[in-house]
N, C-alpha and C positions, 0 to 999 in steps of 0.2 A: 790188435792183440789185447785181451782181458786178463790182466793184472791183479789179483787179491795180496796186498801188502798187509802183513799183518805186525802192529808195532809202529806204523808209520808215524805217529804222533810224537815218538819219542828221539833222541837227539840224532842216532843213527839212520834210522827208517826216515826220517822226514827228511833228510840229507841226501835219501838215497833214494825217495820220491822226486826231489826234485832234480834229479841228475836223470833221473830215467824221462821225466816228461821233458826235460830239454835234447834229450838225445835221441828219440823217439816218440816221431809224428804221429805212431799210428798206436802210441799205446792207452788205452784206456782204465787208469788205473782206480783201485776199488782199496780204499786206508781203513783199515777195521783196528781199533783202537780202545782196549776197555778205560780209557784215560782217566788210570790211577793218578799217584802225587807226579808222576816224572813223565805223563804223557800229555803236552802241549800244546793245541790246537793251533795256538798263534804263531808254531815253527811252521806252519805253511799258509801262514794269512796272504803272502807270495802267490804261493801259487794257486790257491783257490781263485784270487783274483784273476791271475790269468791264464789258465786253464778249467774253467768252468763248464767245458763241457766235454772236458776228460778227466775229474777227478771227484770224488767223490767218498766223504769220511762216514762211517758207519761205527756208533758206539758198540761195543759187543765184544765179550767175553770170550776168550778162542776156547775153551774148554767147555762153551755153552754147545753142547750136540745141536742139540733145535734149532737154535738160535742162528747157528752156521751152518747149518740143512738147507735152511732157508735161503741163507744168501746165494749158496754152491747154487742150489734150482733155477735163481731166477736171475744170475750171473753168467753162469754157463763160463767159467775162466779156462784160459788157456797156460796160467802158471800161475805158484804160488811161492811169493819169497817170506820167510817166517821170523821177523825180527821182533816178535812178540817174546818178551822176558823179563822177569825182575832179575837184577843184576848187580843189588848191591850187595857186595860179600859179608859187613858188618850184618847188615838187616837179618840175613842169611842164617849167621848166626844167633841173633838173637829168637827168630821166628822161620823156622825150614817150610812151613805149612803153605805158604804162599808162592812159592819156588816149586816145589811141587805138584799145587794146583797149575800155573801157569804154564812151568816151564815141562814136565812130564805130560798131565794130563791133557795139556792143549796143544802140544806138541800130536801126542795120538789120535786126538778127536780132527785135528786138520788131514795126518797121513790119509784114517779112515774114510773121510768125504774126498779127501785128492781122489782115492782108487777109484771110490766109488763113482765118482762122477766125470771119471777117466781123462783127470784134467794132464795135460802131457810134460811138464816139469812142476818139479819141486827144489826150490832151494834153501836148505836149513843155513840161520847164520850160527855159529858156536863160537866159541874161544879156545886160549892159549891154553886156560885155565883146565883146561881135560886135561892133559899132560901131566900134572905134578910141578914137580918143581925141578930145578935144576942145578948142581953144582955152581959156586960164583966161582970156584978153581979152573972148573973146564970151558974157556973161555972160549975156545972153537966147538964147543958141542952146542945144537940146537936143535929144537924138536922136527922131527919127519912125521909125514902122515902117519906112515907105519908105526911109528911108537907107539907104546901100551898106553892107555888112557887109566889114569893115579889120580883123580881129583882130592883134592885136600880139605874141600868148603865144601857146607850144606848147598853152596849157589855151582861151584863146579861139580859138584856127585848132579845136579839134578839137570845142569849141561850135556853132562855126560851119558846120562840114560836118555835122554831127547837122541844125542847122535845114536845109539846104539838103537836106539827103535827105529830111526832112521834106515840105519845099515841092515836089519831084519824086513825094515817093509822091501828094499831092495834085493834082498836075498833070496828072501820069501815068496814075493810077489813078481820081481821081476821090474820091483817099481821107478818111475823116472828119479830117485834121490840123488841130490848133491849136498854136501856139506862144506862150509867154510869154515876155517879158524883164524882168528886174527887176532893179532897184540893189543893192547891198549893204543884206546883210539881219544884223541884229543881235539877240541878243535870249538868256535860259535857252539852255541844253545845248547852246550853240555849243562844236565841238571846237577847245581852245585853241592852235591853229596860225591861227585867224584874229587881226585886229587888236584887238579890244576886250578879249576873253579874254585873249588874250596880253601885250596891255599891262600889264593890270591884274595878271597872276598877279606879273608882274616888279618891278612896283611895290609891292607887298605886301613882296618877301624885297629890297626895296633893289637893285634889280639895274640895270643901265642899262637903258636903253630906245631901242631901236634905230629908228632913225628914218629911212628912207631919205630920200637926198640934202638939199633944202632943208624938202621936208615940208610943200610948200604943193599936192602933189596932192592935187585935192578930189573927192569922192566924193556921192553923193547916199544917204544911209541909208533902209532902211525897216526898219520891226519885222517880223518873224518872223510876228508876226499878221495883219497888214495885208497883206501878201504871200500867205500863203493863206489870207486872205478872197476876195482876186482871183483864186487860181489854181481854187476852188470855180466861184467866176461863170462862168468862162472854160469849165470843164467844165459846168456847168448852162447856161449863154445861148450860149458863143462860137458862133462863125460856123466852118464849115470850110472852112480855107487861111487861117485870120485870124493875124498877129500883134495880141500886144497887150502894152504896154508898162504896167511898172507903177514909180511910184516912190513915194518918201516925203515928197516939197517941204523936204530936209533937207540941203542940201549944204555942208560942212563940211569944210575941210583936215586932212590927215591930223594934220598938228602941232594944229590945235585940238581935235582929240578924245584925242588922248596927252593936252594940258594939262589937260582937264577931267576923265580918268581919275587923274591926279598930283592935280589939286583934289581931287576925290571920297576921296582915298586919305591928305589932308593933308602932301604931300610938293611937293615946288618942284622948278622946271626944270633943278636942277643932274642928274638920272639923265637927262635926253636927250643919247643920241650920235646926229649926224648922221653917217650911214653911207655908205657908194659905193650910186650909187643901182643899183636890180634893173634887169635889160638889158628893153629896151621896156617899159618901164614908163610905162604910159598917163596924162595929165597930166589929164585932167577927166572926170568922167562926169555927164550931168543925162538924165534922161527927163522926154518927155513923153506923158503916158499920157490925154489927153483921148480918145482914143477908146477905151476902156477905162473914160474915166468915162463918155461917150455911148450905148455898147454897151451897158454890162455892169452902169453904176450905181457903179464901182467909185471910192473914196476913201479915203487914211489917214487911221486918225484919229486916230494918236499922234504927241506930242509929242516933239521927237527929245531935248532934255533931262531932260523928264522921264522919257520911256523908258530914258535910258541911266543914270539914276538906278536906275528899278527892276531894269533888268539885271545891274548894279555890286551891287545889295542882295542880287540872288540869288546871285552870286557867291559874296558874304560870306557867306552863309548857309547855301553848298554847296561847300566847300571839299575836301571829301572827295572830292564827284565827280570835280572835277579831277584832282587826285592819282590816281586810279582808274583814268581813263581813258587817261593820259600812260604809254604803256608808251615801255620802252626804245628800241626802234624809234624813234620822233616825236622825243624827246630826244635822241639822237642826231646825227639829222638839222639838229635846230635849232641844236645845239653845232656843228655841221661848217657849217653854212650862215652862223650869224650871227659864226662864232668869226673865218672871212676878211676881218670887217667892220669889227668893234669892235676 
Protein backbone atom coordinates (compact mmCIF):
# COMPACT_ATOMS: atom_id res chain seq x y z
CA UNK A 1 0.00 0.00 0.00
CA UNK A 2 1.29 3.73 -1.15
CA UNK A 3 1.01 6.04 1.57
CA UNK A 4 1.23 10.00 0.81
CA UNK A 5 1.66 11.48 4.55
CA UNK A 6 1.57 14.90 4.29
CA UNK A 7 2.95 16.84 7.52
CA UNK A 8 5.00 13.95 8.43
CA UNK A 9 8.04 16.04 9.57
CA UNK A 10 6.22 17.51 12.18
CA UNK A 11 5.56 16.29 15.89
CA UNK A 12 2.20 14.55 15.09
CA UNK A 13 2.87 13.02 11.50
CA UNK A 14 6.31 11.67 12.23
CA UNK A 15 4.65 9.90 15.32
CA UNK A 16 2.26 8.61 13.20
CA UNK A 17 4.79 7.60 10.31
CA UNK A 18 6.31 5.71 12.56
CA UNK A 19 3.47 3.70 14.17
CA UNK A 20 2.14 3.01 10.65
CA UNK A 21 5.63 1.56 9.35
CA UNK A 22 5.90 -0.59 12.48
CA UNK A 23 2.48 -1.80 12.26
CA UNK A 24 2.39 -2.34 8.62
CA UNK A 25 4.84 -4.53 6.45
CA UNK A 26 3.51 -3.73 3.43
CA UNK A 27 3.15 -0.06 3.71
CA UNK A 28 5.21 2.17 1.51
CA UNK A 29 5.07 5.38 2.92
CA UNK A 30 5.79 8.84 0.75
CA UNK A 31 6.47 12.16 3.82
CA UNK A 32 5.84 15.37 1.88
CA UNK A 33 6.96 18.08 4.23
CA UNK A 34 7.39 21.93 3.30
CA UNK A 35 9.75 21.91 6.52
CA UNK A 36 9.00 25.16 7.82
CA UNK A 37 10.35 26.25 11.49
CA UNK A 38 8.24 23.18 13.18
CA UNK A 39 8.95 20.62 10.67
CA UNK A 40 11.91 18.30 11.82
CA UNK A 41 13.57 15.96 9.68
CA UNK A 42 15.55 14.43 12.64
CA UNK A 43 11.98 13.15 14.15
CA UNK A 44 12.46 10.31 11.78
CA UNK A 45 16.27 9.86 11.65
CA UNK A 46 14.67 6.41 13.37
CA UNK A 47 13.11 5.42 10.87
CA UNK A 48 14.93 6.45 7.81
CA UNK A 49 17.48 4.27 9.21
CA UNK A 50 15.53 1.39 9.19
CA UNK A 51 13.01 1.40 6.88
CA UNK A 52 14.92 2.57 3.82
CA UNK A 53 13.24 1.02 1.59
CA UNK A 54 9.77 2.04 2.43
CA UNK A 55 10.05 5.54 3.30
CA UNK A 56 10.79 8.30 1.68
CA UNK A 57 10.80 12.35 2.50
CA UNK A 58 9.94 14.75 -0.35
CA UNK A 59 10.29 18.74 0.37
CA UNK A 60 7.00 20.25 -1.12
CA UNK A 61 4.59 22.57 -0.54
CA UNK A 62 0.97 20.81 -0.45
CA UNK A 63 -0.61 23.97 -2.04
CA UNK A 64 2.03 23.70 -4.78
CA UNK A 65 -0.55 22.22 -7.80
CA UNK A 66 2.59 21.17 -9.89
CA UNK A 67 4.60 20.40 -7.58
CA UNK A 68 2.08 17.61 -6.26
CA UNK A 69 0.77 16.65 -9.82
CA UNK A 70 3.87 15.30 -9.94
CA UNK A 71 4.26 13.16 -7.16
CA UNK A 72 0.18 11.93 -7.54
CA UNK A 73 1.67 10.64 -11.31
CA UNK A 74 4.64 8.94 -10.55
CA UNK A 75 3.29 7.67 -6.95
CA UNK A 76 0.31 6.26 -7.97
CA UNK A 77 -1.04 6.15 -4.00
CA UNK A 78 -3.53 4.15 -2.55
CA UNK A 79 -4.33 6.83 0.62
CA UNK A 80 -3.66 10.00 1.74
CA UNK A 81 -3.57 11.17 5.43
CA UNK A 82 -3.24 15.14 5.57
CA UNK A 83 -1.40 16.29 8.71
CA UNK A 84 -0.03 19.13 6.88
CA UNK A 85 -0.90 22.60 9.12
CA UNK A 86 0.34 25.54 10.90
CA UNK A 87 -1.06 25.27 14.07
CA UNK A 88 0.03 27.78 16.21
CA UNK A 89 -2.97 29.85 17.39
CA UNK A 90 -0.89 33.00 18.67
CA UNK A 91 0.99 32.94 15.08
CA UNK A 92 -2.56 32.71 13.72
CA UNK A 93 -3.31 35.75 15.18
CA UNK A 94 -0.74 37.65 14.47
CA UNK A 95 -0.47 36.53 10.63
CA UNK A 96 -3.89 34.46 9.20
CA UNK A 97 -2.07 34.50 5.63
CA UNK A 98 -0.14 31.43 6.11
CA UNK A 99 -2.96 29.32 7.76
CA UNK A 100 -4.66 29.99 4.80
CA UNK A 101 -2.33 29.24 2.27
CA UNK A 102 -1.44 25.83 4.00
CA UNK A 103 -4.30 24.94 5.72
CA UNK A 104 -7.36 26.04 3.04
CA UNK A 105 -5.58 26.09 -0.06
CA UNK A 106 -3.56 22.87 0.46
CA UNK A 107 -6.07 21.20 1.82
CA UNK A 108 -8.01 21.59 -1.83
CA UNK A 109 -5.17 21.36 -4.00
CA UNK A 110 -4.62 17.51 -2.29
CA UNK A 111 -8.86 16.69 -2.42
CA UNK A 112 -8.38 17.87 -6.13
CA UNK A 113 -5.41 15.35 -7.17
CA UNK A 114 -6.99 12.57 -4.49
CA UNK A 115 -10.18 12.60 -7.15
CA UNK A 116 -8.37 13.01 -9.82
CA UNK A 117 -5.95 10.34 -9.61
CA UNK A 118 -8.74 8.12 -8.03
CA UNK A 119 -6.62 7.50 -5.05
CA UNK A 120 -9.19 5.38 -2.72
CA UNK A 121 -9.09 7.10 0.86
CA UNK A 122 -8.54 10.32 2.22
CA UNK A 123 -7.99 11.09 5.89
CA UNK A 124 -8.08 14.75 7.02
CA UNK A 125 -6.61 15.23 10.59
CA UNK A 126 -8.59 18.47 12.37
CA UNK A 127 -9.15 19.51 15.83
CA UNK A 128 -11.34 20.32 18.97
CA UNK A 129 -10.70 23.76 17.99
CA UNK A 130 -13.84 23.73 15.10
CA UNK A 131 -16.23 23.57 17.87
CA UNK A 132 -15.98 26.74 19.82
CA UNK A 133 -15.80 26.85 23.03
CA UNK A 134 -17.47 25.38 25.89
CA UNK A 135 -19.13 26.24 29.02
CA UNK A 136 -16.60 25.45 32.27
CA UNK A 137 -20.24 25.15 34.22
CA UNK A 138 -21.45 22.23 31.91
CA UNK A 139 -19.26 20.00 33.05
CA UNK A 140 -20.92 16.69 31.34
CA UNK A 141 -21.31 18.49 28.12
CA UNK A 142 -18.76 17.67 25.24
CA UNK A 143 -18.55 18.06 21.71
CA UNK A 144 -20.23 15.44 19.15
CA UNK A 145 -19.64 15.15 15.63
CA UNK A 146 -22.77 16.60 14.92
CA UNK A 147 -22.19 19.83 16.60
CA UNK A 148 -21.96 23.18 14.68
CA UNK A 149 -18.55 24.09 13.81
CA UNK A 150 -17.97 28.16 15.89
CA UNK A 151 -14.13 28.53 15.43
CA UNK A 152 -12.89 31.32 17.45
CA UNK A 153 -9.12 31.74 15.89
CA UNK A 154 -7.81 32.85 12.50
CA UNK A 155 -5.96 28.85 12.98
CA UNK A 156 -9.49 27.13 13.92
CA UNK A 157 -11.78 29.35 11.07
CA UNK A 158 -9.11 27.95 8.66
CA UNK A 159 -9.41 24.18 10.36
CA UNK A 160 -12.66 24.54 9.74
CA UNK A 161 -13.11 25.42 6.10
CA UNK A 162 -10.34 22.35 5.39
CA UNK A 163 -13.22 20.12 7.05
CA UNK A 164 -16.04 21.64 5.36
CA UNK A 165 -14.25 21.32 1.86
CA UNK A 166 -13.79 18.01 2.99
CA UNK A 167 -17.52 17.19 3.60
CA UNK A 168 -18.39 19.02 0.08
CA UNK A 169 -15.73 16.90 -1.96
CA UNK A 170 -17.82 13.95 -0.23
CA UNK A 171 -21.10 15.17 -0.88
CA UNK A 172 -20.41 16.32 -4.06
CA UNK A 173 -18.24 13.73 -5.36
CA UNK A 174 -19.10 10.84 -3.62
CA UNK A 175 -15.62 11.17 -2.43
CA UNK A 176 -13.69 8.51 -0.01
CA UNK A 177 -13.28 11.68 3.02
CA UNK A 178 -12.80 11.00 6.67
CA UNK A 179 -12.07 13.56 9.20
CA UNK A 180 -10.73 13.52 12.66
CA UNK A 181 -10.75 15.74 15.61
CA UNK A 182 -8.71 15.38 18.47
CA UNK A 183 -7.85 17.42 21.88
CA UNK A 184 -4.64 18.64 22.67
CA UNK A 185 -2.00 16.25 22.07
CA UNK A 186 1.21 16.09 24.18
CA UNK A 187 3.98 14.11 24.34
CA UNK A 188 8.47 13.71 22.81
CA UNK A 189 9.46 16.15 19.82
CA UNK A 190 6.64 18.45 20.58
CA UNK A 191 8.00 21.95 18.93
CA UNK A 192 8.42 24.12 22.04
CA UNK A 193 5.95 26.95 20.89
CA UNK A 194 3.25 24.55 22.46
CA UNK A 195 2.27 24.57 26.18
CA UNK A 196 4.07 21.69 28.02
CA UNK A 197 7.43 22.23 26.23
CA UNK A 198 7.21 25.58 26.55
CA UNK A 199 6.36 25.78 30.19
CA UNK A 200 8.91 23.43 31.11
CA UNK A 201 12.03 24.92 28.87
CA UNK A 202 11.06 28.30 31.16
CA UNK A 203 10.88 26.57 34.21
CA UNK A 204 14.28 24.91 33.91
CA UNK A 205 16.30 28.73 33.29
CA UNK A 206 13.95 30.31 36.12
CA UNK A 207 12.01 32.39 33.69
CA UNK A 208 8.42 33.48 34.47
CA UNK A 209 5.74 31.63 33.07
CA UNK A 210 3.28 33.05 31.33
CA UNK A 211 -0.13 32.25 32.02
CA UNK A 212 -2.82 33.59 30.15
CA UNK A 213 -5.63 35.48 32.01
CA UNK A 214 -7.05 33.43 35.17
CA UNK A 215 -5.69 30.19 33.75
CA UNK A 216 -8.65 28.04 34.48
CA UNK A 217 -9.19 27.23 30.62
CA UNK A 218 -9.36 23.59 30.54
CA UNK A 219 -8.37 21.59 27.88
CA UNK A 220 -8.78 17.86 27.41
CA UNK A 221 -5.05 16.14 26.65
CA UNK A 222 -4.34 13.18 24.80
CA UNK A 223 -0.81 11.44 24.18
CA UNK A 224 0.71 11.64 20.83
CA UNK A 225 0.26 7.79 20.77
CA UNK A 226 -3.07 7.42 21.55
CA UNK A 227 -4.03 9.95 18.92
CA UNK A 228 -2.49 8.02 16.22
CA UNK A 229 -3.56 4.79 17.20
CA UNK A 230 -7.10 6.39 16.29
CA UNK A 231 -5.94 8.17 13.23
CA UNK A 232 -4.49 4.37 11.91
CA UNK A 233 -8.21 2.93 12.79
CA UNK A 234 -9.81 5.78 11.15
CA UNK A 235 -7.62 5.14 7.90
CA UNK A 236 -8.07 1.09 8.26
CA UNK A 237 -12.11 0.87 9.38
CA UNK A 238 -13.47 4.63 9.02
CA UNK A 239 -16.51 5.14 7.12
CA UNK A 240 -16.46 7.74 4.14
CA UNK A 241 -17.86 11.22 5.07
CA UNK A 242 -17.47 10.07 8.89
CA UNK A 243 -16.26 12.50 11.49
CA UNK A 244 -14.67 10.92 14.40
CA UNK A 245 -13.66 12.58 17.50
CA UNK A 246 -10.87 11.42 19.57
CA UNK A 247 -10.00 12.48 23.14
CA UNK A 248 -7.75 11.54 26.14
CA UNK A 249 -10.60 11.44 29.33
CA UNK A 250 -7.90 14.13 30.61
CA UNK A 251 -9.20 17.52 31.28
CA UNK A 252 -7.18 19.79 33.25
CA UNK A 253 -6.78 23.69 33.51
CA UNK A 254 -4.29 25.37 31.99
CA UNK A 255 -2.86 26.58 35.59
CA UNK A 256 -2.91 22.85 36.86
CA UNK A 257 -0.58 21.68 34.22
CA UNK A 258 1.94 24.86 34.62
CA UNK A 259 1.74 23.72 38.52
CA UNK A 260 2.54 20.11 37.88
CA UNK A 261 5.37 21.18 35.28
CA UNK A 262 6.78 23.69 38.43
CA UNK A 263 6.18 20.36 40.65
CA UNK A 264 7.90 18.02 38.20
CA UNK A 265 10.73 20.71 37.82
CA UNK A 266 10.92 21.29 42.05
CA UNK A 267 10.06 25.09 41.77
CA UNK A 268 6.79 26.84 43.34
CA UNK A 269 4.13 29.17 42.00
CA UNK A 270 6.22 32.30 42.63
CA UNK A 271 7.39 32.09 38.21
CA UNK A 272 3.64 32.29 37.27
CA UNK A 273 2.55 35.66 35.75
CA UNK A 274 -1.01 35.95 34.86
CA UNK A 275 -0.96 37.64 31.60
CA UNK A 276 -3.76 39.70 29.30
CA UNK A 277 -5.53 37.04 28.14
CA UNK A 278 -5.01 35.86 24.01
CA UNK A 279 -8.26 37.60 21.90
CA UNK A 280 -10.82 34.50 21.59
CA UNK A 281 -9.44 32.43 23.53
CA UNK A 282 -11.74 29.54 23.93
CA UNK A 283 -12.76 28.62 27.61
CA UNK A 284 -13.29 24.62 27.49
CA UNK A 285 -12.65 21.83 25.29
CA UNK A 286 -14.02 17.93 26.26
CA UNK A 287 -14.64 15.40 23.42
CA UNK A 288 -16.76 12.79 23.04
CA UNK A 289 -15.45 10.28 20.90
CA UNK A 290 -17.97 7.06 21.69
CA UNK A 291 -18.40 6.65 18.22
CA UNK A 292 -14.87 6.24 17.45
CA UNK A 293 -14.96 3.76 20.38
CA UNK A 294 -18.14 1.98 18.61
CA UNK A 295 -16.80 2.36 15.07
CA UNK A 296 -13.22 2.00 15.25
CA UNK A 297 -12.63 0.16 18.72
CA UNK A 298 -10.73 3.17 19.42
CA UNK A 299 -9.55 4.11 23.45
CA UNK A 300 -6.58 6.00 25.38
CA UNK A 301 -4.88 4.26 27.27
CA UNK A 302 -2.40 6.70 28.93
CA UNK A 303 -2.55 8.12 32.00
CA UNK A 304 -2.41 11.91 31.75
CA UNK A 305 0.13 12.08 34.86
CA UNK A 306 1.91 9.57 34.32
CA UNK A 307 2.31 10.56 30.66
CA UNK A 308 3.24 13.96 31.47
CA UNK A 309 5.87 12.39 33.71
CA UNK A 310 7.44 10.57 30.98
CA UNK A 311 7.11 13.54 28.53
CA UNK A 312 8.89 15.95 31.18
CA UNK A 313 11.79 12.84 31.46
CA UNK A 314 12.29 13.13 27.84
CA UNK A 315 12.56 16.44 27.91
CA UNK A 316 15.27 16.31 30.50
CA UNK A 317 17.06 13.80 28.65
CA UNK A 318 16.89 15.72 25.30
CA UNK A 319 17.77 19.06 26.06
CA UNK A 320 19.77 19.50 23.01
CA UNK A 321 16.98 18.97 20.73
CA UNK A 322 15.40 21.76 22.01
CA UNK A 323 18.05 24.06 21.80
CA UNK A 324 18.41 22.76 18.09
CA UNK A 325 15.36 23.26 16.86
CA UNK A 326 14.59 27.01 18.49
CA UNK A 327 16.08 29.06 15.59
CA UNK A 328 16.02 32.76 15.83
CA UNK A 329 12.98 33.12 13.97
CA UNK A 330 10.44 31.30 16.87
CA UNK A 331 12.55 33.25 19.49
CA UNK A 332 11.84 36.14 18.19
CA UNK A 333 8.42 35.83 17.83
CA UNK A 334 7.97 34.62 21.45
CA UNK A 335 10.04 37.65 22.88
CA UNK A 336 7.66 40.09 20.74
CA UNK A 337 4.53 38.10 21.60
CA UNK A 338 5.02 37.37 25.34
CA UNK A 339 7.41 40.64 26.00
CA UNK A 340 3.60 42.88 25.45
CA UNK A 341 2.41 40.65 28.38
CA UNK A 342 4.82 40.08 31.10
Amino acid sequence: MRILITGGCGFIGSNFIRLLLHSDSGAMVYNVDKLTYAGNPANLDDVSAAFKERYRLIRADIADAAAMGRLFREACFDAVVNFAAESHVDRSIVDSAPFIHTNILGTQTLLSLTREHGVGRFVHISTDEVYGSLPLEQKNRAFKESDPLEPNSPYSASKASADLLCRAWHETYGFPAIITRCSNNYGPCQFPEKLIPFMYARACANEPLPVYGDGKNVRDWIHVEDHCKGVLLALQKGRPGAVYNFGGNAERSNLDVVRAILSYCGKNDSLIRHVKDRPGHDRRYAMDYSRAAEELGFAPSRDFEQGLTATLDWYARNRGWTEHITSGAYLNFLQDWYGERL
